[in-house]
C-alpha positions in Angstrom: -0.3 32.8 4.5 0.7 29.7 2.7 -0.3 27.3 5.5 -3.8 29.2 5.5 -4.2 29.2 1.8 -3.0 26.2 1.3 -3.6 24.0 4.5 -6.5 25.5 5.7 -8.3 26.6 3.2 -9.1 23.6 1.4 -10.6 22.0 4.3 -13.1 24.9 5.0 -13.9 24.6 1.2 -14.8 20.5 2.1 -16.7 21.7 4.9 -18.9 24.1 3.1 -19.6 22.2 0.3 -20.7 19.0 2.0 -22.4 20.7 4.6 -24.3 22.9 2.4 -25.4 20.2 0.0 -26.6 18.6 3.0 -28.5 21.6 4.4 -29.7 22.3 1.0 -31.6 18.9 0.6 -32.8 19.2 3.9 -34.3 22.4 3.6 -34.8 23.6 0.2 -35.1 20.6 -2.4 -37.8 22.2 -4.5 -35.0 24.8 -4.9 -32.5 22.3 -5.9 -32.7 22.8 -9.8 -30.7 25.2 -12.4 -34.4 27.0 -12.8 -34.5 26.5 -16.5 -34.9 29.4 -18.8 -36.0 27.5 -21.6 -39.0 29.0 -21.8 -38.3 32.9 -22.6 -35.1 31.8 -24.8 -34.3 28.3 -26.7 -32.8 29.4 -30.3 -29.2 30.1 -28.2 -29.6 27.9 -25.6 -29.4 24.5 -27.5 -26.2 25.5 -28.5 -24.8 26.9 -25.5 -25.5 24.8 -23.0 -24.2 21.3 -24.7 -21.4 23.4 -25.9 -20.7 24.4 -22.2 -21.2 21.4 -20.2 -19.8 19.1 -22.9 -16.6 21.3 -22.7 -16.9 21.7 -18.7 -16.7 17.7 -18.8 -13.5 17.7 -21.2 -11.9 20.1 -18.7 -13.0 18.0 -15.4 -11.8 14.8 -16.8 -8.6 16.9 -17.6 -8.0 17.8 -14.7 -8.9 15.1 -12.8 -6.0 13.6 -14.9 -3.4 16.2 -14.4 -3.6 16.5 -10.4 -4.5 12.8 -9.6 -1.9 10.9 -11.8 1.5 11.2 -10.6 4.0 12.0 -13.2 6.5 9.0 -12.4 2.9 6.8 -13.6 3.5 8.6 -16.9 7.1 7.8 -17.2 7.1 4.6 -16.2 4.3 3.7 -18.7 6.6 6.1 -21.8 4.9 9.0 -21.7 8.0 11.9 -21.2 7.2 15.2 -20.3 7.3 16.6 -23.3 4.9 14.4 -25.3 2.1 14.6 -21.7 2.8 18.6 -22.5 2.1 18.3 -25.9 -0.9 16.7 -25.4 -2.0 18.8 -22.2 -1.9 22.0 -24.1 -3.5 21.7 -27.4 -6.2 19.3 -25.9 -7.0 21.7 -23.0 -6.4 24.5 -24.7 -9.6 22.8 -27.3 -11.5 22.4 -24.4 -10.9 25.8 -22.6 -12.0 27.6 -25.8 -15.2 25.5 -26.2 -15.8 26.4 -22.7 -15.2 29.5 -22.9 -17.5 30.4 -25.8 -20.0 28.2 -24.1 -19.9 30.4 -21.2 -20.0 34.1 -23.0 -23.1 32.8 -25.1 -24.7 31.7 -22.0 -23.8 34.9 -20.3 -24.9 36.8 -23.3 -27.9 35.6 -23.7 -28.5 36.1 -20.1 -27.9 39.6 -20.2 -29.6 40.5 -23.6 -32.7 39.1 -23.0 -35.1 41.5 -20.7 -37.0 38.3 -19.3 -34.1 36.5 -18.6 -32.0 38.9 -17.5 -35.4 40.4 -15.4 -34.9 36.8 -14.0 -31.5 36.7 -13.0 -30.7 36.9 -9.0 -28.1 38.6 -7.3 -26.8 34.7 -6.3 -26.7 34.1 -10.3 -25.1 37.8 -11.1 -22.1 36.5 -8.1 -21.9 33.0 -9.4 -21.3 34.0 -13.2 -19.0 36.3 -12.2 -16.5 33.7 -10.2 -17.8 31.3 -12.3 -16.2 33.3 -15.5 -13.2 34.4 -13.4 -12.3 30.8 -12.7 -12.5 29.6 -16.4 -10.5 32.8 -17.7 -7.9 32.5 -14.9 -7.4 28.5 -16.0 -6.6 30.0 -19.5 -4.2 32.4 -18.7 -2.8 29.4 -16.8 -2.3 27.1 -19.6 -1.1 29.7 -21.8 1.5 31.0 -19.7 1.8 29.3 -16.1 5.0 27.0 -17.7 7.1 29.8 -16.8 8.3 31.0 -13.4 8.8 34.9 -13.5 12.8 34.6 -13.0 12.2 32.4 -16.6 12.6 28.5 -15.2 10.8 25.8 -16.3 7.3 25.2 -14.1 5.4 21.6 -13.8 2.4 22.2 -12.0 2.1 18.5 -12.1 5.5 18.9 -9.3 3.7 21.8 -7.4 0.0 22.4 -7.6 -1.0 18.0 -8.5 1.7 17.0 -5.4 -0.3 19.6 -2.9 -3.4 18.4 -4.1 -2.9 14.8 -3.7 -1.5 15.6 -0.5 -4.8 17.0 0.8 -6.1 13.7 0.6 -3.7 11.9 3.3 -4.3 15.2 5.8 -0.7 16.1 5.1 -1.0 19.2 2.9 2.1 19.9 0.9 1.8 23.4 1.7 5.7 23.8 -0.1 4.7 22.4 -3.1 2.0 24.8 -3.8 4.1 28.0 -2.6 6.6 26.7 -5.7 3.8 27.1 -8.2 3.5 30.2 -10.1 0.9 33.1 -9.6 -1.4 32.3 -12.7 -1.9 28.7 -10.9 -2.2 29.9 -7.3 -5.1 32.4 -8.4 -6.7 29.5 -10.3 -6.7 27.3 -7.0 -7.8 30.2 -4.8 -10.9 31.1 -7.5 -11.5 27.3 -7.7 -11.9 26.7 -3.9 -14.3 30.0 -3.9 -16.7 28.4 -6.5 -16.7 24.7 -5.1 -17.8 26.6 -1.8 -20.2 28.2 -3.6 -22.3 25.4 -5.0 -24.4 24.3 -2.4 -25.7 27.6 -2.3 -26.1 28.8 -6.4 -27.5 27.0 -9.2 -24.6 25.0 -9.5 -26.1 22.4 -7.3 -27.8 21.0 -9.9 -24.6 19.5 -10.4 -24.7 16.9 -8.0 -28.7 16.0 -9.1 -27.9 14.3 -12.5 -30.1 11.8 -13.8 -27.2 9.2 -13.2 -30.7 6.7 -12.3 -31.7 7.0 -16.0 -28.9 4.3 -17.6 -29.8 1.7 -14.9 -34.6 2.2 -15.4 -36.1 -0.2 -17.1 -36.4 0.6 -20.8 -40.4 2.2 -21.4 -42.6 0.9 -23.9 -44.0 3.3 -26.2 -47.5 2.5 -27.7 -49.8 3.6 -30.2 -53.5 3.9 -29.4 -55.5 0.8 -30.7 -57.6 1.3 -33.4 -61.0 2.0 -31.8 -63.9 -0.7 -33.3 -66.2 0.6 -36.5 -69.3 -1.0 -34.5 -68.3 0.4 -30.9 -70.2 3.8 -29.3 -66.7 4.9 -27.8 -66.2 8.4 -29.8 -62.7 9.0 -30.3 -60.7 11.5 -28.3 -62.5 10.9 -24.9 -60.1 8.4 -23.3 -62.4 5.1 -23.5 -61.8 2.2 -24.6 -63.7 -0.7 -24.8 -63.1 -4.1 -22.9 -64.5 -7.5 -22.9 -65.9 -9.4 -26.3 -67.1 -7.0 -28.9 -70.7 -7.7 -27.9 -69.8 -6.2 -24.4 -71.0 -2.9 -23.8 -69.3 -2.6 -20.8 -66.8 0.5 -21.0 -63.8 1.4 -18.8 -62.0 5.3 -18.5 
């Protein structure tokens, strides 16, 4: 079971998620998009959705931090393990609750609201539901995962962040993830679900953002010219004259 979980498993995810992003903008890109419900319900959503996906970054950068940095990096630079626990914790635990109210008002919302609710898919029904699970599951995780059940000391960053890195090299550390605890192992199994997921859920929208917009050329904004006292353009019509003032040529 652990080779499968934690060997095989992975890889499948990798599979699915590259290969469905790929089928996806082969065959459905009019479909690639969060399909905005802006429209029925605004008042919630411009709290919401910054709160979510302001706190979702927090807990990706996190993360990225926790299982790609190797703890003997930390030590070496003076970082023990009690001040990177310190610091993990309260900061992720900041993050997990903004994420988490993010999410229920989101969900909320969603449910309350007969239009939005009327246009909610089975698809978005599945992916709020792992979606939720995944975040709730990374709580209970930071709030109690430090402790194995016969009461020693856990360090995901010697289990779960060693099998992970390990995945990268096609060597999975399939011991090092057995040795995490249950709240941790759940979280990973949850994760790999929803990653699989994405290609095929409004997630996808993920992987479309508008990275393009810091490198455009800035756009010039400006106001419409003062149309002439003596010109016969009315106003409002969208012509403007051109030429000397005694032209009477006129352009749309």
């Amino acid at each position: 079971m652990d080779l499968l979980l934690w060997g095989v498993l992975p890889y499948l995810v990798l599979i699915a998620l590259v290969g469905g992003l790929i089928w996806r903008f082969r065959y459905d890109q009019f479909g690639w998009t969060s399909r905005s419900s802006q429209l029925y319900e605004s008042k919630i959503l411009k709290i919401a959705s910054p709160l979510f996906h302001f706190a979702l970054l927090a807990v990706f950068m996190g993360h990225v931090v926790g299982l790609l940095i190797p703890k003997a990096f930390t030590d070496w630079i003076g970082i023990d393990q009690h001040m990177y626990h310190f610091g993990a914790f309260y900061v992720g635990l900041l993050a997990g609750i903004a994420l988490v109210v993010g999410l229920t008002m989101l969900i909320v919302r969603r449910r309350s609201n007969a239009r939005i609710f009327q246009a909610t898919t089975v698809n978005d029904k599945v992916m709020y539901l792992v979606l939720a699970t995944a975040v709730g599951l990374g709580m209970v995780a930071t709030l109690t995962g430090d402790t194995t059940p016969t009461g020693e000391e856990h360090n995901y960053r010697e289990t779960v962040s060693v099998w992970f890195r390990s995945l990268f090299i096609f060597q999975p550390d399939t011991q090092a993830m057995a040795g995490a605890t249950w709240q941790f192992k759940w979280h990973v199994v949850i994760g790999l679900a929803l990653i699989a997921m994405i290609p095929f859920t409004r997630l996808v929208h993920a992987f479309a953002a508008p990275f393009h917009y810091l490198f455009r050329p800035y756009i010039v904004y400006r106001s419409r010219d003062r149309v002439p006292q003596h010109s016969a353009t009315v106003r409002g019509r969208g012509w403007d004259p051109i030429g000397t003032p005694d032209n009477k040529t006129h352009k749309k």
